[in-house]
C-alpha positions in Angstrom: -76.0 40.0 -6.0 -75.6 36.6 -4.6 -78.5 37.9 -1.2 -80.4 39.3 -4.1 -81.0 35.9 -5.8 -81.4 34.0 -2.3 -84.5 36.3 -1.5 -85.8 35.7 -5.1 -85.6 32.2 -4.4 -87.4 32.3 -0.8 -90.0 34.9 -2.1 -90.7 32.1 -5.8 -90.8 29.5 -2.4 -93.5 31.0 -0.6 -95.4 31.2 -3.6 -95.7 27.7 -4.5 -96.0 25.8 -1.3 -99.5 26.0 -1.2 -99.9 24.6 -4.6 -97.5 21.8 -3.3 -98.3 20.8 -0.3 -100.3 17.7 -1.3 -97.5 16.1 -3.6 -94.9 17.0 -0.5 -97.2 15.0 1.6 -97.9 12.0 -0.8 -94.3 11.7 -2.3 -92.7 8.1 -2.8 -90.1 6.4 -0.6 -87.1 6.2 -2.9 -86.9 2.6 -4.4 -90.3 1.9 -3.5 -93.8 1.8 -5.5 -95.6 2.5 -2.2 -97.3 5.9 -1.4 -96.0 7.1 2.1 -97.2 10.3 4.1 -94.5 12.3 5.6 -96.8 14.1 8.5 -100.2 13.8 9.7 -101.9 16.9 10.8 -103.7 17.5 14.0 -107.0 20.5 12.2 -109.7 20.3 15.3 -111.4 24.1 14.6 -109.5 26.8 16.4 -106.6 24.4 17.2 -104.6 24.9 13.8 -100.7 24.7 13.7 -98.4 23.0 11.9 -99.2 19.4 13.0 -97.3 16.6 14.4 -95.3 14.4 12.7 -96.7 10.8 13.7 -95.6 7.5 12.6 -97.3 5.4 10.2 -99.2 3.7 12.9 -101.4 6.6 13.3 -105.4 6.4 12.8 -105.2 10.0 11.9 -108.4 10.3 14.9 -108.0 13.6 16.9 -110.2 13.5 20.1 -110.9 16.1 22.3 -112.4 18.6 25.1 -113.0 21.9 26.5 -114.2 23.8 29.5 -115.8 27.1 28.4 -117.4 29.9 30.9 -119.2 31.8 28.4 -121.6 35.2 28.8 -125.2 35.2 26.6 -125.8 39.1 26.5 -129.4 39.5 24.8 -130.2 43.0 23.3 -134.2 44.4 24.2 -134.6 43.2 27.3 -135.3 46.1 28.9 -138.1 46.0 31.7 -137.7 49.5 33.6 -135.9 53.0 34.0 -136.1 55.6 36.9 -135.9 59.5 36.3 -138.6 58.7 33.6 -140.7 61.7 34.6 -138.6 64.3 36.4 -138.3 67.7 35.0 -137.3 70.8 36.2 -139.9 72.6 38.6 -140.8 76.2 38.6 -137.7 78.3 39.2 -135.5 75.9 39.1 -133.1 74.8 36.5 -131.8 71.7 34.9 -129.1 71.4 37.1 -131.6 70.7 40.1 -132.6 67.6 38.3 -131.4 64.3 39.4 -128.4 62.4 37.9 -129.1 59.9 34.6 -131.6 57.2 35.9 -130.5 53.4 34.9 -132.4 51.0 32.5 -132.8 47.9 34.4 -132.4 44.4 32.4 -131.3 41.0 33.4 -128.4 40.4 34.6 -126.0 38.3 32.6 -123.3 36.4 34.3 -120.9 33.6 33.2 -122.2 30.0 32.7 -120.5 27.0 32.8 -120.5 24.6 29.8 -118.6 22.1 27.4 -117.6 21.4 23.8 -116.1 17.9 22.5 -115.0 17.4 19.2 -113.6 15.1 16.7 -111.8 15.2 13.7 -110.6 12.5 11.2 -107.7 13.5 8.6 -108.5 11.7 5.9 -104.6 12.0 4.4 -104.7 9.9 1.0 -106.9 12.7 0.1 -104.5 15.5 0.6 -105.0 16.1 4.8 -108.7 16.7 3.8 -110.6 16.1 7.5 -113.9 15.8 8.7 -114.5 17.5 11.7 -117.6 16.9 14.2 -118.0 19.2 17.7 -120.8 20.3 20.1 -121.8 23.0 22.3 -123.7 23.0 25.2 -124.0 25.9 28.3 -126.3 25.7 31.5 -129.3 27.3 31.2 -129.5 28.2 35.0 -129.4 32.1 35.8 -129.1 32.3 39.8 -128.5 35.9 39.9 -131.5 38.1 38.2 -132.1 41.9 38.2 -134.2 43.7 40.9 -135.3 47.6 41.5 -137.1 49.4 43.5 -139.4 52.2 43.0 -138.0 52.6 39.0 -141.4 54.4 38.8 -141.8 53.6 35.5 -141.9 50.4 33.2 -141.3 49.8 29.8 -145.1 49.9 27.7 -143.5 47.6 25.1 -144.0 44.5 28.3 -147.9 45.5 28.2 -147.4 46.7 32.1 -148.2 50.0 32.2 -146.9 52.1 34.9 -149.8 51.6 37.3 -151.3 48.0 37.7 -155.2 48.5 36.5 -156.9 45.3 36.9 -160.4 45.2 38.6 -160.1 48.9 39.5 -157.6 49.1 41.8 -154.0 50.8 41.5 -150.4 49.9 42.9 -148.8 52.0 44.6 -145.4 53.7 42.5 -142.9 52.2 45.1 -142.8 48.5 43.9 -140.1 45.9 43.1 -139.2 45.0 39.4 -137.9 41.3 39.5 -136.5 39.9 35.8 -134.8 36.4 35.5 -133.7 35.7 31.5 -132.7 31.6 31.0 -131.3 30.5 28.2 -131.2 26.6 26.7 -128.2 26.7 24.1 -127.0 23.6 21.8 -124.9 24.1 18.7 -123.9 21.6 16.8 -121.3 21.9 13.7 -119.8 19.1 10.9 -116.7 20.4 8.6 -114.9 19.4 5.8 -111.7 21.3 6.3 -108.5 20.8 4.0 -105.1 22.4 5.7 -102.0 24.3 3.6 -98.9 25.6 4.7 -98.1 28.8 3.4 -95.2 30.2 5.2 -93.6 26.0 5.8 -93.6 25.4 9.9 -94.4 29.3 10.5 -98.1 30.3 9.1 -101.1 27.3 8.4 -104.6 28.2 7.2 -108.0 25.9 7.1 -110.6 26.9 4.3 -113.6 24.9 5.9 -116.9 24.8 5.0 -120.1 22.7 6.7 -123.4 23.0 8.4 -124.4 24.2 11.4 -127.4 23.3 13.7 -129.0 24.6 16.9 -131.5 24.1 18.6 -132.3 26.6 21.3 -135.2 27.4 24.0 -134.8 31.2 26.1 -137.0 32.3 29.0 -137.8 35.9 29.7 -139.7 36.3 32.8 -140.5 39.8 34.6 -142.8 40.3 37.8 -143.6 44.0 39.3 -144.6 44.1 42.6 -147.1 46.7 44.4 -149.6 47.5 46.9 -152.8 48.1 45.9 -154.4 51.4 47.2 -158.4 51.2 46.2 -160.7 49.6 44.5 -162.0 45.8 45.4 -159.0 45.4 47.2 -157.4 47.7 49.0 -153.8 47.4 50.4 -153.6 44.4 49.0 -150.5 42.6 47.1 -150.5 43.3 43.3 -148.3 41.5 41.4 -148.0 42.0 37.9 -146.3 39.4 35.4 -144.7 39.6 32.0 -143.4 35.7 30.1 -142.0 35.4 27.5 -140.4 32.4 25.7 -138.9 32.0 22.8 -138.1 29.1 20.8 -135.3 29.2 17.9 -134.7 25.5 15.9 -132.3 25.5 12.2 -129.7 24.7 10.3 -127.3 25.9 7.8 -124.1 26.3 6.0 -120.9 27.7 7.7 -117.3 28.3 6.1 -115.0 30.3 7.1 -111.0 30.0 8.1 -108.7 28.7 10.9 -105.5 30.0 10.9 -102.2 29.0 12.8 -99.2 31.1 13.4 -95.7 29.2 14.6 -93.3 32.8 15.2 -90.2 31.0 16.6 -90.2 27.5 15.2 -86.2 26.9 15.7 -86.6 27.9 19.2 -85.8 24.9 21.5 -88.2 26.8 24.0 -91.1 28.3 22.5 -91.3 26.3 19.2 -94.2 24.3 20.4 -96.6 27.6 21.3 -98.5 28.7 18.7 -101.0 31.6 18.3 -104.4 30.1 16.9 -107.8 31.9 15.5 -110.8 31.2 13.5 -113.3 33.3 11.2 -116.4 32.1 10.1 -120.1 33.0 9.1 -122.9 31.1 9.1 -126.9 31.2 7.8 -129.3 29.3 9.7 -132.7 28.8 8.7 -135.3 27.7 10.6 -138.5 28.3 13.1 -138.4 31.1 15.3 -141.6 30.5 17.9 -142.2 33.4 20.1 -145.1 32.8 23.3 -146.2 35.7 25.7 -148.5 36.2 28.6 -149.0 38.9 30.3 -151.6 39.7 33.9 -151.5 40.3 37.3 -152.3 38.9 40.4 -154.5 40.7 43.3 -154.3 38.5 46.4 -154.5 34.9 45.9 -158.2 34.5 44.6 -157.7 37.3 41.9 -156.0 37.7 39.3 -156.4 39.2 35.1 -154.6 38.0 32.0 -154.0 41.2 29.9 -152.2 38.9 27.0 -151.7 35.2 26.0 -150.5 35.3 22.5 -148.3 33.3 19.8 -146.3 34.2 16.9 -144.6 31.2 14.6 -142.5 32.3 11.8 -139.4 31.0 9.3 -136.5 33.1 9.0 -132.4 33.2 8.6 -130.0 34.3 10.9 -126.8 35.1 10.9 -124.1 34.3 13.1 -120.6 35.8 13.1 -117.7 33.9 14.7 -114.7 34.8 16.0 -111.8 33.5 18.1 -108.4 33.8 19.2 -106.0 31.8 21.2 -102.6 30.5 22.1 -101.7 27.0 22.2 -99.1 24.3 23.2 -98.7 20.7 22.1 -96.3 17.6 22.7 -95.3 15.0 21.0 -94.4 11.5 22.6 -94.4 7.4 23.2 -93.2 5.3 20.3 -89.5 4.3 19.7 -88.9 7.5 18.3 -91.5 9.5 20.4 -93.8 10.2 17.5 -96.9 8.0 18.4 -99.4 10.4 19.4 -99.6 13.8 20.0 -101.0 16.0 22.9 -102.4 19.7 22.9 -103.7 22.2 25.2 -104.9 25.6 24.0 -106.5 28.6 25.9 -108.8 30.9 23.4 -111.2 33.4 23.5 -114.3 32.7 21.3 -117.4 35.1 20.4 -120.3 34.0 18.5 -122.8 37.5 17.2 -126.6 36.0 16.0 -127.3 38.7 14.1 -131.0 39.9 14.8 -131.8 36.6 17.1 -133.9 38.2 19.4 -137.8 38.6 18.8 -139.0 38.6 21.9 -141.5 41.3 21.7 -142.7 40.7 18.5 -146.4 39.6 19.4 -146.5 42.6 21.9 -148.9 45.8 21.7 -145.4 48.0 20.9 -143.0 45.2 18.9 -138.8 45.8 18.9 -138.1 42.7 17.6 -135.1 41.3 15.6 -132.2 42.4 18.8 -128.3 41.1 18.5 -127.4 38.5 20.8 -124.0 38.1 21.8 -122.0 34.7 22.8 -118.8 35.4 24.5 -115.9 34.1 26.6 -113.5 32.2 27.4 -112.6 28.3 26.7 -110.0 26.1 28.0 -109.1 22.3 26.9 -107.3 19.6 25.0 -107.2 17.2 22.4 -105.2 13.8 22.2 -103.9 13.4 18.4 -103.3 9.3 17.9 
């Protein structure tokens, strides 16, 4: 009877700490008319747990860093297959046919790049912060894709598979080059309030704020040939597909980071927490999309097939996602409760729903592709 009440009690516990978090942190010092906060919390996005328990000569000012190495995967960019044409042969069966050909597309490889953040609790407003961070990766792409003889290209790049210009042909056995850069800034402000729901075992941040970007991607493809006749026989022919695409906005984002503490009261795990964020944003904004499209015969020829521009408003969605663990230290002071120090290892994914309209002012448009943000991030923040 007696364990039957005890869990009643825990169980009406867990039910109101939420509610009464902010009077637990804003309760008065016994014989005193002064308002003093038990705990400061450290709530930089994706780096929730319980929070330190500084001193009162805190600034409540959470600075930090991170290294990421991040993948941008971009859906559409196809610019050639092989085993377009082959079919069986008189007599002869499927079986005779070559294996499945390959699409060829950019490669997309890990780049290096930063965030820094900062966050300000504000705690005589019940550990309400405001939280500032930015994202930058290289746009370099050293490594690009390459084929040769994929005897035929995709007609949605306006290269047909045989280069046309001033009456002459390439040859099928040619090189497909494609190199895809990508310039990529986000920049997001919170408002963020944190609540312990399960006391020094389970935190959660509702947030909500803006996002902006401001981003520049360049798609460039060149197919290489020999031409056979016409005005220039045996001659290089180089044909040439660019496309860039220009993507500037802002919008709101909310979402939740969440914090889970599993063995609190263990002298050697207590300070590694498990960390993770949700979040959804609409960004509205210009999308700019310019092509051009030719070839080159020699150097004193050459034949623009396309030079066009398409300028449009739209919103996009983005979908984030994370998940992480995390460590953090407190120390200096008398009583080593000064500042606080973290260190967290996550991985984060970013979907932009639809991003991709690269090939919306072509002669065969497949516009509105997914483009996936992915990898991993390392860092720290100093809590003071």
């Amino acid at each position: 009877m007696k364990s039957s009440k005890n869990l009643k009690k825990a169980f009406l516990s867990f039910l109101i700490l939420p509610f009464s978090a902010g009077f637990a942190n804003t309760q008065k010092a016994q014989g005193s008319t002064t308002t003093t906060p038990v705990s400061s919390q450290s709530l930089a996005e994706g780096l929730m747990y319980q929070g330190p328990k500084l001193n009162e000569e805190a600034f409540n000012i959470q600075l930090g860093a991170d290294y990421i190495l991040w993948v941008i995967n971009q859906e559409g960019l196809q610019v050639a297959l092989n085993n377009a044409a082959v079919v069986p042969g008189t007599g002869e069966s499927f079986a005779s046919v070559p294996g499945v050909g390959t699409a060829y597309t950019p490669q997309f490889k890990p780049r290096n790049g930063f965030k820094v953040h900062g966050d300000l609790v504000l705690s005589t407003y019940e550990n309400v912060d405001l939280f500032l961070e930015y994202i930058w990766l290289d746009r370099s792409a050293p490594n690009s894709s390459s084929a040769t003889d994929p005897n035929f290209t995709y007609p949605n790049l306006s290269v047909g598979p045989v280069v046309s210009g001033n009456s002459d042909t390439a040859s099928e056995t040619r090189n497909v080059n494609s190199v895809f850069k990508f310039e990529y800034n986000v920049l997001d402000f919170e408002i963020g309030r944190l609540s312990g729901i399960a006391k020094n075992i389970f935190t959660a941040r509702p947030f909500w704020g803006i996002r902006g970007t401001w981003q520049t991607s360049y798609w460039d493809t060149t197919y290489l040939g020999t031409a056979l006749d016409g005005d220039y026989p045996n001659a290089i022919v180089t044909s040439f597909v660019n496309v860039k695409q220009q993507t500037n906005g802002a919008g709101i984002r909310g979402g939740f980071d969440f914090g889970f503490n599993l063995c609190p009261n263990n002298d050697f795990v207590q300070n590694i927490f498990l960390t993770g964020t949700v979040a959804l944003s609409g960004i509205y904004g210009p999308t700019t999309v310019t092509w051009n499209s030719g070839e080159n015969i020699t150097s004193s020829a050459s034949q623009v097939y396309q030079s066009t521009q398409e300028k449009f408003y739209r919103i996009t969605p983005v979908v984030d996602l994370s998940l992480g663990l995390g460590w953090n230290y407190t120390f200096g002071g008398d009583n080593k409760d000064r500042y606080n120090a973290e260190i967290h290892l996550t991985w984060d994914t970013q979907s932009w729903i639809n991003y991709g309209q690269y090939t919306t002012v072509s002669f065969f448009p497949t516009g509105g592709q997914n483009m996936t943000v992915q990898g991993l991030t390392v860092g720290g923040s100093l809590f003071f």
